[in-house]
C-alpha angles and dihedrals in degrees: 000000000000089000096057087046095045086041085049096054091041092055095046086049092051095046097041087045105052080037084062090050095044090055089047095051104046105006101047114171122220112263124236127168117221112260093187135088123169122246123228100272083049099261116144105243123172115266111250127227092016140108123231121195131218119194129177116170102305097347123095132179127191115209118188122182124208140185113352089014092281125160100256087187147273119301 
């Protein structure tokens, strides 16, 4: 009874994980970094002093947010 549970989990770990690699292979997604963070009454507010990037195919933008989590411009 173990072995068929230990053989089970084995098996799930093996597919899921040569699925992972397949997606990232042929299938890659667009990277972003997160540019949120939530306040202290739980509002989002844009993360100061930090860069957020944005990537789609060749094209790549570099946010930074500054003092009062404004937009200081695209780098």
């Amino acid at each position: 009874m173990k072995k068929n549970i230990f053989l089970l989990f084995i098996s799930i770990f093996i597919t899921l994980s040569s699925l992972e690699i397949l997606v990232r292979i042929y299938f890659p997604q667009e990277l972003t970094t997160p540019f949120r963070v939530y306040g202290k009454d739980g509002l989002l507010l844009n993360d100061k002093n930090n860069e957020a990037i944005h990537q789609f195919e060749e094209r790549k933008i570099k946010c930074g947010f500054g003092y009062y989590h404004l937009l200081q411009g695209v780098l």
